[in-house]
N, CA, C and O atoms as a GROMACS GRO file, in nm:
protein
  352
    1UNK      N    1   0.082  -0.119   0.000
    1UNK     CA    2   0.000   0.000   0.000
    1UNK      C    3   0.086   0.125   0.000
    1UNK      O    4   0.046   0.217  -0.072
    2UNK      N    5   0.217   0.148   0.080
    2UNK     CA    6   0.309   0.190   0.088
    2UNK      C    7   0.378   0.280  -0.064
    2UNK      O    8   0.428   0.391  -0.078
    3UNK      N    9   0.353   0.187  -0.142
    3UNK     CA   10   0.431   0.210  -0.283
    3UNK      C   11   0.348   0.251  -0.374
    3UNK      O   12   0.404   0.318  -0.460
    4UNK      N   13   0.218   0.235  -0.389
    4UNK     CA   14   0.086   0.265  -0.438
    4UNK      C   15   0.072   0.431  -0.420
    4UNK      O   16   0.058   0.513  -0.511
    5UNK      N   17   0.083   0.462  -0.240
    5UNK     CA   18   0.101   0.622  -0.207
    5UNK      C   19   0.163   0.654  -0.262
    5UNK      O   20   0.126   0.715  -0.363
    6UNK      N   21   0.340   0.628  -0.226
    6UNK     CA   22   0.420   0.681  -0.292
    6UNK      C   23   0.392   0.736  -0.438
    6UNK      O   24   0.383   0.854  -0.471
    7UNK      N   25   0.382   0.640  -0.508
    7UNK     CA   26   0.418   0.593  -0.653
    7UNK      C   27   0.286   0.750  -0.685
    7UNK      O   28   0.318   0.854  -0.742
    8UNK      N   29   0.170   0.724  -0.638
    8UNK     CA   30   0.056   0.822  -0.652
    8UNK      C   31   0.089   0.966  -0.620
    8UNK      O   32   0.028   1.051  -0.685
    9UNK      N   33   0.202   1.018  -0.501
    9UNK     CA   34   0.229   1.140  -0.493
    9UNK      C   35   0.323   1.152  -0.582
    9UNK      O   36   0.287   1.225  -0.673
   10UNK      N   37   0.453   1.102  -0.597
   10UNK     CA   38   0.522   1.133  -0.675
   10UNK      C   39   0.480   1.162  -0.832
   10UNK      O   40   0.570   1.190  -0.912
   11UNK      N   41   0.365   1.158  -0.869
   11UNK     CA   42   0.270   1.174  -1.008
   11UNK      C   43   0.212   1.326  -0.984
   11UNK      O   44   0.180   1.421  -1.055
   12UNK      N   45   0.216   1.293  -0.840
   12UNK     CA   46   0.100   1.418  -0.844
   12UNK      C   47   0.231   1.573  -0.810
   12UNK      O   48   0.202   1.691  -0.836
   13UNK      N   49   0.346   1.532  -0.758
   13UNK     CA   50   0.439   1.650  -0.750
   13UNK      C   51   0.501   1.643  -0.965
   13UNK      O   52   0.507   1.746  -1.031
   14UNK      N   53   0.527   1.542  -1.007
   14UNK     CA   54   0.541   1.613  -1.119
   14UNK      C   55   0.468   1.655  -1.214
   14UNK      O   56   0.511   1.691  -1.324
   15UNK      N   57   0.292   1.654  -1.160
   15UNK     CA   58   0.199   1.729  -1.246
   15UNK      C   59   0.206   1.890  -1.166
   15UNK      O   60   0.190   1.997  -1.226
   16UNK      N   61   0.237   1.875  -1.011
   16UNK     CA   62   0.235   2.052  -1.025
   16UNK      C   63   0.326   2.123  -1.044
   16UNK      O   64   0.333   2.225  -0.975
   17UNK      N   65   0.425   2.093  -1.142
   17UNK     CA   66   0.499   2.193  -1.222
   17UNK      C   67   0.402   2.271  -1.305
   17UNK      O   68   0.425   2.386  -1.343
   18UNK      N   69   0.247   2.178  -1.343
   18UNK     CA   70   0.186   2.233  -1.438
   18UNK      C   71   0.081   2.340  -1.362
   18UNK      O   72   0.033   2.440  -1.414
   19UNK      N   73   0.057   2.291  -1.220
   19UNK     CA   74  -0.073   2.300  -1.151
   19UNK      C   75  -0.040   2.285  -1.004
   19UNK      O   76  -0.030   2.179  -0.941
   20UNK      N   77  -0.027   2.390  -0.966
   20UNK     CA   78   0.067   2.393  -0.812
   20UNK      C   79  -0.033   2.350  -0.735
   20UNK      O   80   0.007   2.322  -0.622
   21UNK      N   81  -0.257   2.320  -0.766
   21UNK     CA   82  -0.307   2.238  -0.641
   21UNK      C   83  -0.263   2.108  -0.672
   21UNK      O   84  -0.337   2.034  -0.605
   22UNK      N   85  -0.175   2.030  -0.742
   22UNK     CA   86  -0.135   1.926  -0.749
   22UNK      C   87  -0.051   1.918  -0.633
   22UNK      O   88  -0.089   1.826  -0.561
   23UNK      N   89   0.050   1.981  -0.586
   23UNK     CA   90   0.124   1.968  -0.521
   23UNK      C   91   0.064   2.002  -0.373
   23UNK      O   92   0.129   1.937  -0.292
   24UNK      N   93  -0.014   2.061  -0.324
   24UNK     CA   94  -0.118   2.088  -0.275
   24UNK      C   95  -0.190   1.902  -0.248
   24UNK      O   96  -0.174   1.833  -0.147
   25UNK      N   97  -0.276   1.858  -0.392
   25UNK     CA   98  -0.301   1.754  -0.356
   25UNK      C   99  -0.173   1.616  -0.268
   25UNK      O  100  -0.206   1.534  -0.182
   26UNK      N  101  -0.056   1.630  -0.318
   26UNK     CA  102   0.078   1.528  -0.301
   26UNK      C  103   0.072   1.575  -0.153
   26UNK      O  104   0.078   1.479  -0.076
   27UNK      N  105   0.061   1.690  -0.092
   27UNK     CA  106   0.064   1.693   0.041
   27UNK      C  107  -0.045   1.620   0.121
   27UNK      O  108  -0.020   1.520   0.189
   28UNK      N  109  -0.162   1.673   0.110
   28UNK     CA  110  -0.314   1.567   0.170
   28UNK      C  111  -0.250   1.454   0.170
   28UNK      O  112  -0.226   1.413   0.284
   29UNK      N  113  -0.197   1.360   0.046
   29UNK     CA  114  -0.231   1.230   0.059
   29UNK      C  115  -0.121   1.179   0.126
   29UNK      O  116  -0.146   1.083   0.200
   30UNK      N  117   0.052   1.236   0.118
   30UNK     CA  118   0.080   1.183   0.243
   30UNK      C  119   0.084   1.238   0.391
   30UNK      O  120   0.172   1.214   0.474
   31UNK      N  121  -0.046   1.332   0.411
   31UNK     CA  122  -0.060   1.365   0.560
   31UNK      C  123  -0.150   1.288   0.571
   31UNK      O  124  -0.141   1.230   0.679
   32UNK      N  125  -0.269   1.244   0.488
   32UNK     CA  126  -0.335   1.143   0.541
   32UNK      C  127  -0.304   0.954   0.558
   32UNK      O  128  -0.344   0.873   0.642
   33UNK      N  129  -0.220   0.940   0.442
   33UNK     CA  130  -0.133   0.832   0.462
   33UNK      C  131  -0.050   0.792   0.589
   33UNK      O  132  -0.024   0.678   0.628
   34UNK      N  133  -0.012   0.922   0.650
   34UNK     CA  134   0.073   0.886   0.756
   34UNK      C  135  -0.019   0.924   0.900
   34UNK      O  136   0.017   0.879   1.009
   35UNK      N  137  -0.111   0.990   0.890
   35UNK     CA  138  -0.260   0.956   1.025
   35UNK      C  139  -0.339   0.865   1.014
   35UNK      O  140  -0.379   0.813   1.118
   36UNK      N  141  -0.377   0.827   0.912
   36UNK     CA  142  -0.461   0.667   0.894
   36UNK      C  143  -0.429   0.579   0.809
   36UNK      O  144  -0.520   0.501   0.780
   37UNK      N  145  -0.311   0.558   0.746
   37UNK     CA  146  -0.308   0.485   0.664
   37UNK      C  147  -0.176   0.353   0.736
   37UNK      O  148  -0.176   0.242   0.683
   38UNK      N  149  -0.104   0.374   0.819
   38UNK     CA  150   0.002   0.275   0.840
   38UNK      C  151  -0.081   0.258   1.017
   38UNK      O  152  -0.071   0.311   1.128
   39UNK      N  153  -0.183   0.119   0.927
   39UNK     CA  154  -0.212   0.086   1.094
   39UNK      C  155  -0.338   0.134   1.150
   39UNK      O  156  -0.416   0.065   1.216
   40UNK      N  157  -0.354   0.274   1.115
   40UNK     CA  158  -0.480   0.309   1.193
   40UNK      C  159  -0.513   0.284   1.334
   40UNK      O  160  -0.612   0.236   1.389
   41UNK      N  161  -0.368   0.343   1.390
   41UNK     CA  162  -0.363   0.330   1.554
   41UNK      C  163  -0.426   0.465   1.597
   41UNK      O  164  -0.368   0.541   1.520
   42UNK      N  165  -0.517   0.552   1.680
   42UNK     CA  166  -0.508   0.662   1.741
   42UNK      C  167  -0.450   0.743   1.827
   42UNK      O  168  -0.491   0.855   1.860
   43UNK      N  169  -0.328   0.672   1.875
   43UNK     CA  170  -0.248   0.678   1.935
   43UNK      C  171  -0.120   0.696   1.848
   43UNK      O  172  -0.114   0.615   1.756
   44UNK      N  173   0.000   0.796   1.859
   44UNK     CA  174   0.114   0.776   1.776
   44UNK      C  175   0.184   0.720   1.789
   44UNK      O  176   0.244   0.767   1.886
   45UNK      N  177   0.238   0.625   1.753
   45UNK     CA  178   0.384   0.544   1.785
   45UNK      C  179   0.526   0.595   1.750
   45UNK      O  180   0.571   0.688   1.682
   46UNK      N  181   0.578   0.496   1.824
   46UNK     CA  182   0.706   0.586   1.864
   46UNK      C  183   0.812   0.543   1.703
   46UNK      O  184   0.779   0.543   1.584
   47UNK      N  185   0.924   0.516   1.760
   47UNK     CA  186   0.999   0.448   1.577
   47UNK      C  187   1.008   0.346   1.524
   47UNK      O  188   1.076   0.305   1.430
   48UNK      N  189   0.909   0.286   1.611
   48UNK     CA  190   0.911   0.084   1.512
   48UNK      C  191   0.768   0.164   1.466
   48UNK      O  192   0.677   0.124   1.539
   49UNK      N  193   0.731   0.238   1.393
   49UNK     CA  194   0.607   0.235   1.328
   49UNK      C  195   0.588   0.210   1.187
   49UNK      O  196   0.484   0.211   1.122
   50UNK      N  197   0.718   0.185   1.148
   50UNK     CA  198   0.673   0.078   0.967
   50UNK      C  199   0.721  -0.028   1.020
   50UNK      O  200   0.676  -0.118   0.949
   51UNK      N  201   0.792  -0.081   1.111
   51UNK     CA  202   0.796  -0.208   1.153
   51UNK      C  203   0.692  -0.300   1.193
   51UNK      O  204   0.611  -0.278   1.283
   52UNK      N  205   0.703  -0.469   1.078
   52UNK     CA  206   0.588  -0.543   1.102
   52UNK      C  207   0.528  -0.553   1.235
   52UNK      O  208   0.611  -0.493   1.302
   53UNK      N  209   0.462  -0.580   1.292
   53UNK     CA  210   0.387  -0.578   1.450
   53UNK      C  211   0.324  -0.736   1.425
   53UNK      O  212   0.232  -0.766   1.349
   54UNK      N  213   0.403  -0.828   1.514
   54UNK     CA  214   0.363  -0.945   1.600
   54UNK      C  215   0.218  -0.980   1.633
   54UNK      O  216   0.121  -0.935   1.573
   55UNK      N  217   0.217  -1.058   1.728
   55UNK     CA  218   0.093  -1.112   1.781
   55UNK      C  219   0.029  -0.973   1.881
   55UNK      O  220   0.120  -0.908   1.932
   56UNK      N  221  -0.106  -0.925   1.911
   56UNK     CA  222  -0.163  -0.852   1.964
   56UNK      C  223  -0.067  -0.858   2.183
   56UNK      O  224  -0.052  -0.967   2.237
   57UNK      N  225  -0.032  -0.750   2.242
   57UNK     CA  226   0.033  -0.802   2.377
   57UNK      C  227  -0.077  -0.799   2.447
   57UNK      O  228  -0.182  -0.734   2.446
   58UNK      N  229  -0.020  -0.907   2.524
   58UNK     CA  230  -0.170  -0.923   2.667
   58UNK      C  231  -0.142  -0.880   2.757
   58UNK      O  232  -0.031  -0.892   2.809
   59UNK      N  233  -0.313  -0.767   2.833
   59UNK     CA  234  -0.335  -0.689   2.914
   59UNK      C  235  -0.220  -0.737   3.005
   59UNK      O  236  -0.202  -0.859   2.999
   60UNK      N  237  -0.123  -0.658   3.102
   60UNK     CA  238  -0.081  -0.706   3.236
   60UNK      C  239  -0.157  -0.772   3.333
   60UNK      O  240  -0.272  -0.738   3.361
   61UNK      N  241  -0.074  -0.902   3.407
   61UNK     CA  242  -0.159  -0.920   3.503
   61UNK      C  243  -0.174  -0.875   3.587
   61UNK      O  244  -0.074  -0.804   3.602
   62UNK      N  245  -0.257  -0.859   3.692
   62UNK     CA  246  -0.368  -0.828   3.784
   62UNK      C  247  -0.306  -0.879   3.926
   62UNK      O  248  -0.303  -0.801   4.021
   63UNK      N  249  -0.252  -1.027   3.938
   63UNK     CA  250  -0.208  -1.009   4.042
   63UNK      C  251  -0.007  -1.172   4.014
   63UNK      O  252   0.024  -1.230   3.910
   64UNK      N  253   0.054  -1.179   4.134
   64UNK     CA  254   0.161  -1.242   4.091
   64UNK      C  255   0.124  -1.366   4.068
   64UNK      O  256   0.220  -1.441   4.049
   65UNK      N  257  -0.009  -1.428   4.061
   65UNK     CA  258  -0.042  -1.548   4.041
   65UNK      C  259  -0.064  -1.595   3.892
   65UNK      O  260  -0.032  -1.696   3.829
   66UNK      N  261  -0.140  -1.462   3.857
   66UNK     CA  262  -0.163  -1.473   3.713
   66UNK      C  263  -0.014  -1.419   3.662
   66UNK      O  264   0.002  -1.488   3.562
   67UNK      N  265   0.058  -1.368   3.670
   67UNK     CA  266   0.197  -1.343   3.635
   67UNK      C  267   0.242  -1.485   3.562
   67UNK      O  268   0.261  -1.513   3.444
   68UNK      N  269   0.254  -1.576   3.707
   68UNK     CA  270   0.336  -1.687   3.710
   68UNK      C  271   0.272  -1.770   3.606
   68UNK      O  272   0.341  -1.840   3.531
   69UNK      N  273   0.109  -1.762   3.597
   69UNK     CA  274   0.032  -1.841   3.510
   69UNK      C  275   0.099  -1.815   3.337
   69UNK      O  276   0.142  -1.887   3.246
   70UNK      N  277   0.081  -1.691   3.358
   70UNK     CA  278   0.130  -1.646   3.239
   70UNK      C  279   0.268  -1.651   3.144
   70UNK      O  280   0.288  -1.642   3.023
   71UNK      N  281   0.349  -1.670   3.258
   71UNK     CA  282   0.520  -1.673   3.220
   71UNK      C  283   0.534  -1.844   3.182
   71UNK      O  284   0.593  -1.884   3.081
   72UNK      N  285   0.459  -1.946   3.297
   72UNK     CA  286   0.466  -2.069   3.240
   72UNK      C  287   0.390  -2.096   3.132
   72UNK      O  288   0.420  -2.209   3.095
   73UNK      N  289   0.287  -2.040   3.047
   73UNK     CA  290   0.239  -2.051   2.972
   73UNK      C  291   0.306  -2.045   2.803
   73UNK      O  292   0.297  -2.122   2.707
   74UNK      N  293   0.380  -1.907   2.827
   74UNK     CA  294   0.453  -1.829   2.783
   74UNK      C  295   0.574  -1.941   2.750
   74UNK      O  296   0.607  -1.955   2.632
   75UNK      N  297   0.643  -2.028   2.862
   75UNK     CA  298   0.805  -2.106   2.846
   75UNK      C  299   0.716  -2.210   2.781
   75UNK      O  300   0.771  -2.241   2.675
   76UNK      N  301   0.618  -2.270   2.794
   76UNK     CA  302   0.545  -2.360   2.779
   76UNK      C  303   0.538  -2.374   2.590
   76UNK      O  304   0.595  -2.462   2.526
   77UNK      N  305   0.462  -2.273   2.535
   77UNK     CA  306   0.490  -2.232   2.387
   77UNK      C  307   0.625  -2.232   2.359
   77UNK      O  308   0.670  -2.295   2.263
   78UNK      N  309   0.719  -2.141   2.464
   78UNK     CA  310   0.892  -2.135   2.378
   78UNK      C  311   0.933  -2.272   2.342
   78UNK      O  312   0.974  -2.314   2.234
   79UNK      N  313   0.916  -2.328   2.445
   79UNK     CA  314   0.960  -2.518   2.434
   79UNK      C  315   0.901  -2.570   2.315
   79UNK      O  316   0.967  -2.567   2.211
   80UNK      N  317   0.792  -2.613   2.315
   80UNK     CA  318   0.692  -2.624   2.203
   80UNK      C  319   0.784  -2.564   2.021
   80UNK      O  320   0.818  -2.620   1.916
   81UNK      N  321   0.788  -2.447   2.069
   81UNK     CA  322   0.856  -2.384   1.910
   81UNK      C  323   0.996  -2.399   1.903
   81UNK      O  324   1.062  -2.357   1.808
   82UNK      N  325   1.042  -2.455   1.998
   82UNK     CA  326   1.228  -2.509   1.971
   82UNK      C  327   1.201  -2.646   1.948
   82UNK      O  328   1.280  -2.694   1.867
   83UNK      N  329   1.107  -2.733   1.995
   83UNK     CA  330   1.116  -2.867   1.959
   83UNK      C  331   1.070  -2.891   1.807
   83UNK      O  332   1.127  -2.983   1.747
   84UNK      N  333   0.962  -2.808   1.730
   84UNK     CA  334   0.941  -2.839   1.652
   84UNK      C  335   1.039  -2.740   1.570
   84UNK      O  336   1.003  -2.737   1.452
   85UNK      N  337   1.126  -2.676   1.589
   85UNK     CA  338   1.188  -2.640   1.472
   85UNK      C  339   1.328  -2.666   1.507
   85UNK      O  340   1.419  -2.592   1.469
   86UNK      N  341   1.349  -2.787   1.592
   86UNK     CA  342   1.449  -2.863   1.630
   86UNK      C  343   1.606  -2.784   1.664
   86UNK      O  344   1.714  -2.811   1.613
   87UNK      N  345   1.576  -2.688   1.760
   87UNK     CA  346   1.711  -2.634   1.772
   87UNK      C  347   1.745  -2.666   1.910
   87UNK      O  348   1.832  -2.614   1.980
   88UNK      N  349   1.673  -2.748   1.935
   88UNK     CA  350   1.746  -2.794   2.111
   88UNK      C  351   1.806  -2.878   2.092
   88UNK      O  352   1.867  -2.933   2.184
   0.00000   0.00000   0.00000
């Protein structure tokens, strides 16, 4: 989608040599490209923001029980994904 923008402003800055709301338009589309278009977070992110983004993170726990639930859960999968991609 990335290259599509691009590729679309860069058309639109060398039509306003002819037509300066062209250049005008090349601005809108990457101010709106870069508020809703990578992600559509409402919140701004910091500098991993063209960086791919992982699995969704889960809420913190609540108390050290669910912690512990969570961390063995957590080694529980790591094990799991070293055995099957055999690096132990």
């Amino acid at each position: 989608m990335g290259t599509v923008v691009l590729s679309g402003t860069a058309v639109l800055v060398v039509l306003g040599f002819g037509n300066h709301l062209y250049w005008l338009a090349a601005v809108a589309v990457l101010y709106l490209y870069a508020r809703h278009g990578r992600g559509s977070s409402s919140t701004p992110s910091g500098p991993a923001a063209g960086s791919p983004q992982g699995p969704a993170p889960t809420p913190a726990p609540t108390s050290y029980k669910a912690y512990r639930a969570r961390r063995d859960q957590q080694a529980k999968w790591e094990r799991r994904y070293a055995r099957e991609r055999g690096t132990r």
